[in-house]
C-alpha positions in Angstrom: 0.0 0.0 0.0 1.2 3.3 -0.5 2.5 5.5 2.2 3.9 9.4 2.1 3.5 11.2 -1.3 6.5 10.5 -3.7 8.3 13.1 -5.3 8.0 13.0 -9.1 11.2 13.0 -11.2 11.2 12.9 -15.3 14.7 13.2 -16.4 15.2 15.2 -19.9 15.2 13.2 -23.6 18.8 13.0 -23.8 19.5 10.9 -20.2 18.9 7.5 -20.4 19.7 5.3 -17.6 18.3 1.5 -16.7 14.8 1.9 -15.7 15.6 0.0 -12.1 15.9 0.7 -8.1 18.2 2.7 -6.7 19.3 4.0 -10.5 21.2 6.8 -9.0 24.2 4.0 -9.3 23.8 4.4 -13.1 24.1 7.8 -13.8 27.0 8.6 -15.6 29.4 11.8 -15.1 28.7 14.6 -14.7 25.4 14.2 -13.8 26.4 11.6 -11.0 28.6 14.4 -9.2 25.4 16.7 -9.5 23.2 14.3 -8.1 26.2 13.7 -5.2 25.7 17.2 -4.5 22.5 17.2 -4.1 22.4 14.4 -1.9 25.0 16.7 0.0 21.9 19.3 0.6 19.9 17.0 2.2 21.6 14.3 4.2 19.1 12.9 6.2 16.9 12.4 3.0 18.5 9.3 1.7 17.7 10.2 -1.3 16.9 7.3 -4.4 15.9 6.8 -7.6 13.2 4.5 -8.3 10.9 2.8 -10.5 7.7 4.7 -10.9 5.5 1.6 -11.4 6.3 -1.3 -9.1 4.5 -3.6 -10.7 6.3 -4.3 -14.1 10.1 -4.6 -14.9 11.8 -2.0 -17.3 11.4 -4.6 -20.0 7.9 -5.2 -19.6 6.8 -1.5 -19.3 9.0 -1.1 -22.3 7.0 -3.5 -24.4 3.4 -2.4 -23.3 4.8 1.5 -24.8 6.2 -0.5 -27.8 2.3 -2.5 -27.7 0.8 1.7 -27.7 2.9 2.6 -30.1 1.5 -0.3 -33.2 -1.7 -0.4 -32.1 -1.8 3.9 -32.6 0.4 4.7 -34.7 1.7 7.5 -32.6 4.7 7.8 -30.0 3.7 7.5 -26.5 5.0 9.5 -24.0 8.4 8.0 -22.1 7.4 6.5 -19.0 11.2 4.8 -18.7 12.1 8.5 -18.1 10.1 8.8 -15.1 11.2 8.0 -11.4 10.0 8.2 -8.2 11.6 9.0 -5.1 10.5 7.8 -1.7 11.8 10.4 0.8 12.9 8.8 3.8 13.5 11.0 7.3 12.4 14.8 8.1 13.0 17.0 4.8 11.9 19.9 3.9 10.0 18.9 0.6 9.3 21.6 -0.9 13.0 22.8 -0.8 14.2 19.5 -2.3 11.6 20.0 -5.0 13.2 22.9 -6.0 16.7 21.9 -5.7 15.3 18.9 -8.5 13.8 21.2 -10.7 17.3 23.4 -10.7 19.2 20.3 -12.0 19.9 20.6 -15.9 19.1 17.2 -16.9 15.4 17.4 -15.3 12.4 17.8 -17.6 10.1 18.2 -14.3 10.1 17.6 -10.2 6.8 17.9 -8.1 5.6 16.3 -5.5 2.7 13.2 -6.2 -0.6 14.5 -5.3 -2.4 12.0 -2.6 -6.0 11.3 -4.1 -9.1 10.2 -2.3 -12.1 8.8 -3.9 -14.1 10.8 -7.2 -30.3 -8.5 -23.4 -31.6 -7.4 -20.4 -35.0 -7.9 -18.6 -35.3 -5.0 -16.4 -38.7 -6.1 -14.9 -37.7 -8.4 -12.6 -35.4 -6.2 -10.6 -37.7 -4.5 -7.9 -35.5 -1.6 -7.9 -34.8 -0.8 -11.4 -38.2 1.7 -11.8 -36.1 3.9 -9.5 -32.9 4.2 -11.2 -33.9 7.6 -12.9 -30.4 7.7 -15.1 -31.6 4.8 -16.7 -34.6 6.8 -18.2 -34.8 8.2 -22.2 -33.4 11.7 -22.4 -33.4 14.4 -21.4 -33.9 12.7 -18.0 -31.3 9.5 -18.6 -29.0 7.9 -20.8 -31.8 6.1 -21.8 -30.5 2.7 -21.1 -33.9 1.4 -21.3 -33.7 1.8 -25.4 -30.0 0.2 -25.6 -30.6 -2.9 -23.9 -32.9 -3.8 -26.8 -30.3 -4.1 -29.0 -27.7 -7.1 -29.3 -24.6 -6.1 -27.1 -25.9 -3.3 -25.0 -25.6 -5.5 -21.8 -22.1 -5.4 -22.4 -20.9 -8.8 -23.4 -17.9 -9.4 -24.7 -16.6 -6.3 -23.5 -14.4 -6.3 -20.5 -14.6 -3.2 -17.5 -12.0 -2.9 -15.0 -12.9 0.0 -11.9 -10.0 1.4 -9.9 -11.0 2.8 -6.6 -9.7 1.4 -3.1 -12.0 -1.8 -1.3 -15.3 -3.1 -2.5 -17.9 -6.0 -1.1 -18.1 -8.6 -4.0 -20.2 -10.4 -1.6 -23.5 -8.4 -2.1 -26.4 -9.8 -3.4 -26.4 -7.8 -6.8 -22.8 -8.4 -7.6 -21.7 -12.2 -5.6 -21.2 -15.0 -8.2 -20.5 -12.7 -11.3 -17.1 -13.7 -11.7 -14.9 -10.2 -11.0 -11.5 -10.3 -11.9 -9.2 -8.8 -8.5 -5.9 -7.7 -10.0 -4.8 -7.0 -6.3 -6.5 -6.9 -2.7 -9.2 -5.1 -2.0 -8.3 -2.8 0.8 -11.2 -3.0 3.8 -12.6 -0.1 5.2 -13.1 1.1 1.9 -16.3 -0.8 -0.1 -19.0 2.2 0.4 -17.6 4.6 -2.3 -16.8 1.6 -5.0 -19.5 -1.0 -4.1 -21.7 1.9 -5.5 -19.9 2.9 -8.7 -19.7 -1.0 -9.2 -23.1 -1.7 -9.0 -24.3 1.4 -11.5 -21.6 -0.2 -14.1 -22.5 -4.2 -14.0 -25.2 -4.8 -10.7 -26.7 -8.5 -11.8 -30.0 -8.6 -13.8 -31.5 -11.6 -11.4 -34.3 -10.8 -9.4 -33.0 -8.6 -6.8 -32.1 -5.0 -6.4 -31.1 -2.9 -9.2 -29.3 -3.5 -12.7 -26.5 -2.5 -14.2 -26.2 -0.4 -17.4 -23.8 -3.2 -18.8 -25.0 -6.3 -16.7 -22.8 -8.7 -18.6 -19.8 -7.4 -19.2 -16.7 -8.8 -17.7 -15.8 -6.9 -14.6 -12.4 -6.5 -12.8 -11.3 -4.2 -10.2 -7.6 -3.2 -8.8 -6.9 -0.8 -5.9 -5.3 2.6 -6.2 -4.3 2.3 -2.5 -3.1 -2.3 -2.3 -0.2 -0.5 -4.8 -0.2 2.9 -6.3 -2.6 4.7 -9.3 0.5 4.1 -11.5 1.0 0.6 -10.7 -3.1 0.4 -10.6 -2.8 1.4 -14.7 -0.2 -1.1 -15.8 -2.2 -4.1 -14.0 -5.5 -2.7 -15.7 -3.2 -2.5 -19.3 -2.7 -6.6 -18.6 -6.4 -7.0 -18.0 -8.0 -4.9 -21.2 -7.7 -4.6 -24.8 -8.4 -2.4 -27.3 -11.7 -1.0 -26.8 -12.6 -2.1 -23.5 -13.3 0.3 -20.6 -11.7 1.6 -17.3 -13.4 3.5 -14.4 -10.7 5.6 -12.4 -12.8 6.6 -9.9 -9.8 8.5 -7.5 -9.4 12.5 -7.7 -7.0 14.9 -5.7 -7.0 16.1 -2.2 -8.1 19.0 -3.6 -10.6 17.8 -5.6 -9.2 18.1 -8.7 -9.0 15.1 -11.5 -6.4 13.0 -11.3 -4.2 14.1 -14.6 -3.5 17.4 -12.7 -0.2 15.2 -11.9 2.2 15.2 -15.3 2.7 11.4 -14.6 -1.0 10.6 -14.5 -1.6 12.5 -17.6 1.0 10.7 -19.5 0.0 7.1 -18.0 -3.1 7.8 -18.8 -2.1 9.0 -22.6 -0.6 5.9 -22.9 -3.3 3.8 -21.7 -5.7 5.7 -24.8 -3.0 4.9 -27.0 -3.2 1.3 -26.3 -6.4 1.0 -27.4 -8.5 1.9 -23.9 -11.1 3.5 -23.5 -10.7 5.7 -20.1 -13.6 7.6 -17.8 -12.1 9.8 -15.6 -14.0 12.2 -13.2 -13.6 16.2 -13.8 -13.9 16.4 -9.5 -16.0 18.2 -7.0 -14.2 21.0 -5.8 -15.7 23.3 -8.6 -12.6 24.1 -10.1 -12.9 26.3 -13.3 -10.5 23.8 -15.1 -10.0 26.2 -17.7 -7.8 28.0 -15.5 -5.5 25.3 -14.6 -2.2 24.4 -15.7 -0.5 20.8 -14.4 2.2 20.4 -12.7 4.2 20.3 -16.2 2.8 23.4 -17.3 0.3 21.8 -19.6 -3.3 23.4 -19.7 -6.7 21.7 -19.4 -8.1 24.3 -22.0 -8.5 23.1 -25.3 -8.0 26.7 -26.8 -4.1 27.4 -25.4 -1.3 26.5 -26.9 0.3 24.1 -24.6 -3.2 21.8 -24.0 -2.0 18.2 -23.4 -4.7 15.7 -24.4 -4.6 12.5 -22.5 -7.5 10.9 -24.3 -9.9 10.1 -21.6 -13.4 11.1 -21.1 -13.7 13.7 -18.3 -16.9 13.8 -16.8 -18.6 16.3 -14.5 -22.0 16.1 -12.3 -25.4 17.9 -13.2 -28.2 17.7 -10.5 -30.9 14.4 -11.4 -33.9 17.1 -11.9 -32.2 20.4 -13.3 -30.4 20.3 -16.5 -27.8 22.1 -14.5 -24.5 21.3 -13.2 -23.9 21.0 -9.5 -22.1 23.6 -8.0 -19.4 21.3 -6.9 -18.5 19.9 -10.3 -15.4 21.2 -12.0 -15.8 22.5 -15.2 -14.6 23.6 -18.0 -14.1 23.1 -22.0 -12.0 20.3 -21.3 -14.9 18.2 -19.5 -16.8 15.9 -22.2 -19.6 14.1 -20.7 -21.8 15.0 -17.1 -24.5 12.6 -16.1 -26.1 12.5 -12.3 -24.2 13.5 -9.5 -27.0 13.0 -7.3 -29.7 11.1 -6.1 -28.8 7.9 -7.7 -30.0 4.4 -6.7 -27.4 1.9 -6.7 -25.3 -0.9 -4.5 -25.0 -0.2 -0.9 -21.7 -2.0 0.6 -22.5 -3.6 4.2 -21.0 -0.8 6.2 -22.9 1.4 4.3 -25.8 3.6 6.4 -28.9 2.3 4.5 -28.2 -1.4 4.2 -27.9 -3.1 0.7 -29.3 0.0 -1.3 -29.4 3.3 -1.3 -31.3 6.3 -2.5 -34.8 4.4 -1.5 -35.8 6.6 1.3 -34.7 10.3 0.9 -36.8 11.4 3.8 -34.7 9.5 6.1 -31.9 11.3 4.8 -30.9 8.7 2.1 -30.2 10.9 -0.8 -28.7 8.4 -2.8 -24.8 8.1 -4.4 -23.6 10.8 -6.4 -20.3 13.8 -7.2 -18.8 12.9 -10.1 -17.9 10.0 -9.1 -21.5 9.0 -9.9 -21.9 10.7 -13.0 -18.4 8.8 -14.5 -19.4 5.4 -13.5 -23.3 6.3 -15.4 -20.7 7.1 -18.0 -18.5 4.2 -18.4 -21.6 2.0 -18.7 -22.8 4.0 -21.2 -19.2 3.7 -23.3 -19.3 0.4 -22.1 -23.1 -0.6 -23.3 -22.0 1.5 -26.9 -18.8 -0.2 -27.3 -21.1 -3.8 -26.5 -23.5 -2.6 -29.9 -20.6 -1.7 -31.4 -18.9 -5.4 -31.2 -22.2 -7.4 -32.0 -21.8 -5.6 -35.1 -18.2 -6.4 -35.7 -16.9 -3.1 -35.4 -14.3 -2.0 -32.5 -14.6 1.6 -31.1 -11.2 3.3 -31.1 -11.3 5.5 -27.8 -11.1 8.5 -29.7 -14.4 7.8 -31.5 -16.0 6.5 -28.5 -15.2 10.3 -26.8 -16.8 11.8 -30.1 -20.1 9.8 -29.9 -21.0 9.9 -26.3 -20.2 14.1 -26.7 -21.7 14.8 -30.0 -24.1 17.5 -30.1 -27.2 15.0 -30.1 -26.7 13.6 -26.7 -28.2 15.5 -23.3 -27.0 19.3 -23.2 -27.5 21.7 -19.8 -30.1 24.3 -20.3 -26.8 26.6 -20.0 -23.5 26.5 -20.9 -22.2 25.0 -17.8 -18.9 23.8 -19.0 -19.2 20.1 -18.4 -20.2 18.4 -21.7 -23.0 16.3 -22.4 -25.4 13.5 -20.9 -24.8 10.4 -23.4 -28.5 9.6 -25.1 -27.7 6.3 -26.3 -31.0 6.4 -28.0 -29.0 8.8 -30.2 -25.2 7.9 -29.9 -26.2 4.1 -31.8 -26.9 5.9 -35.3 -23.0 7.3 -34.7 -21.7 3.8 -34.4 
């Protein structure tokens, strides 16, 4: 599990040292003696290099970039050139931050951010008349429509969700066969059991449904390992056109490609072929305004906007064509669905028992943030991407970003900056 935030190092294009532990040993003159001196500053540091991702050799993360690269036809971005250094002792972190950036053959030096989390027969399950995203637009994704046609339940599509813990064992998700890449972490199953059951809850004759009831599920935890490692385990599980859920944002509720090594993982994971929901966050961030850690922008009309591929998604409230006041925003968000009010899986710890949003004047007011909203989205990419394959065609991620934010979809009555609601009574004739 991960501990204290790591400091972020990407060394410049022309260094190029094995991609192992402790790979301060292989820096070669002069660099070495600047590195010495550094070390010099900060003595009680014990300062070392690192792999980034734990999870995968040099060779291996090397052949999943060489993997993005055929499969796009474009250059990913150099993960090999990015380290991570565990900071052991008392040290003044922002001062050795600066000190990093100051060396000549660094590209970047920041601190990690820490995150916290962000044919079907709908009849028989009692609580599907609830489920209100479920519903045609402009209310829902209209879910309802899809599952008529062959695919929309999501076979033969897989779905992997990264968040922290979850409870396989309830009734609307036990005995569908989820994939754990790692251990679930306990203490943790409120938050994902819900985002889990909106994607793939069971269509038996309990509870709710899923958008995409039968597509293959897997999860992996951001906090057993780390969100990097937590990508490269979900690159092993999926292929080209299948769907992950990161459902983590920053402490300050930002999304998660605010950090210049999250944007490029997550680049990379587009490039290989996979489709990625991310959520915009709920701190209400103009995201226009933002630049990453890098000095990329989030705004598509600047000069320096970095594109990682994935579908950002913000929150608009469940009766109000209206985004919620917490929702980022910004021309950079695609897609917004509910961020409230939504009906879904209920973990055993949770304060409602197995569901929740029954009995709002108890004070159950449902799931929701856009958190919510991104999971309503991924089984809506997934559910498109399920059409898509019954009719032998693959959806590159790219074109799966385009359809679910066309024009034709769900727009606010204003221009709130976060995107559209997928209609998938529409997005099919874009297949």
């Amino acid at each position: 599990m991960a501990s204290e935030p790591r400091i972020i190092v990407k060394f410049r294009p022309d260094v190029t040292i094995p991609y192992e532990d402790a790979a301060e040993r292989f820096l070669p003159v002069p660099i070495s003696l600047l590195w010495q001196q550094l070390q010099s500053q900060f003595p009680g540091a014990a300062l070392s290099l690192n792999r980034l991702i734990r999870v995968q050799t040099g060779e291996q993360l090397a052949d999943l970039l060489n993997t993005a690269r055929a499969r796009s036809g474009q250059e990913p971005p150099n993960l090999l050139s990015v380290m991570a250094i565990d900071v052991a002792g008392f040290v003044d972190r922002q001062s050795l931050v600066t000190a990093l950036r100051a060396l000549p053959f660094v590209e970047f030096a920041y601190q990690e951010t820490p995150l916290v989390q962000a044919s079907v027969d709908p009849s028989n399950d009692p609580l599907a008349p609830t489920q209100g995203y479920l519903l045609p637009a402009p209310f829902g994704i209209d879910a309802f429509f899809a599952w008529s046609l062959p695919g929309a339940d999501g076979e033969g599509v897989k779905f992997l969700d990264i968040e922290r813990g979850w409870n396989l064992t309830h009734e609307d998700l036990a005995g569908v066969g989820i994939t754990e890449l790692n251990q679930s972490v306990p203490g943790n199953e409120f938050h994902s059991t819900a985002c889990l059951g909106i994607v793939l809850a069971q269509d038996n004759d309990k509870g709710v449904i899923g958008i995409a009831p039968k597509v293959k599920g897997a999860i992996a935890s951001s906090l057993r390992n780390t969100l990097p490692d937590a990508f490269v385990l979900a690159a092993g599980f999926l292929g080209a056109g299948d769907v992950l859920l990161i459902e983590d944002q920053s402490t300050d509720l930002k999304p998660v490609e605010m950090d210049a090594h999250i944007a490029m993982l997550i680049h990379a994971l587009t490039l290989l072929g996979i489709v990625v929901i991310e959520p915009a966050g709920n701190g209400g961030h103009d995201l226009d305004a933002l630049l990453r850690n890098d000095g990329t922008s989030l705004d598509r009309n600047t000069f320096n906007f970095f594109d990682t591929g994935a579908i950002m998604v913000g929150a608009r409230h469940a009766a109000l064509r209206a985004r919620i006041a917490f929702s980022c925003h910004g021309n950079r968000v695609d897609c917004h669905a509910w961020g409230e009010n939504i009906v879904t899986t209920s973990s055993v710890n949770g304060p409602f028992g197995p569901y929740m949003g029954l009995n709002p004047l108890a004070g159950d007011t449902g799931f929701g943030g856009t958190s919510g909203a991104s999971a309503i989205v991924a089984g809506a990419a997934v559910s498109l991407q399920g059409i898509a394959r019954s009719r032998g065609i693959t959806l590159t991620p790219a074109r799966v970003r385009e359809i679910l934010s066309g024009p034709f979809n769900t727009a606010t009555d204003n221009p709130d900056g976060i995107g559209v609601m997928p209609d998938l009574r529409e997005a099919v004739n874009h297949i």
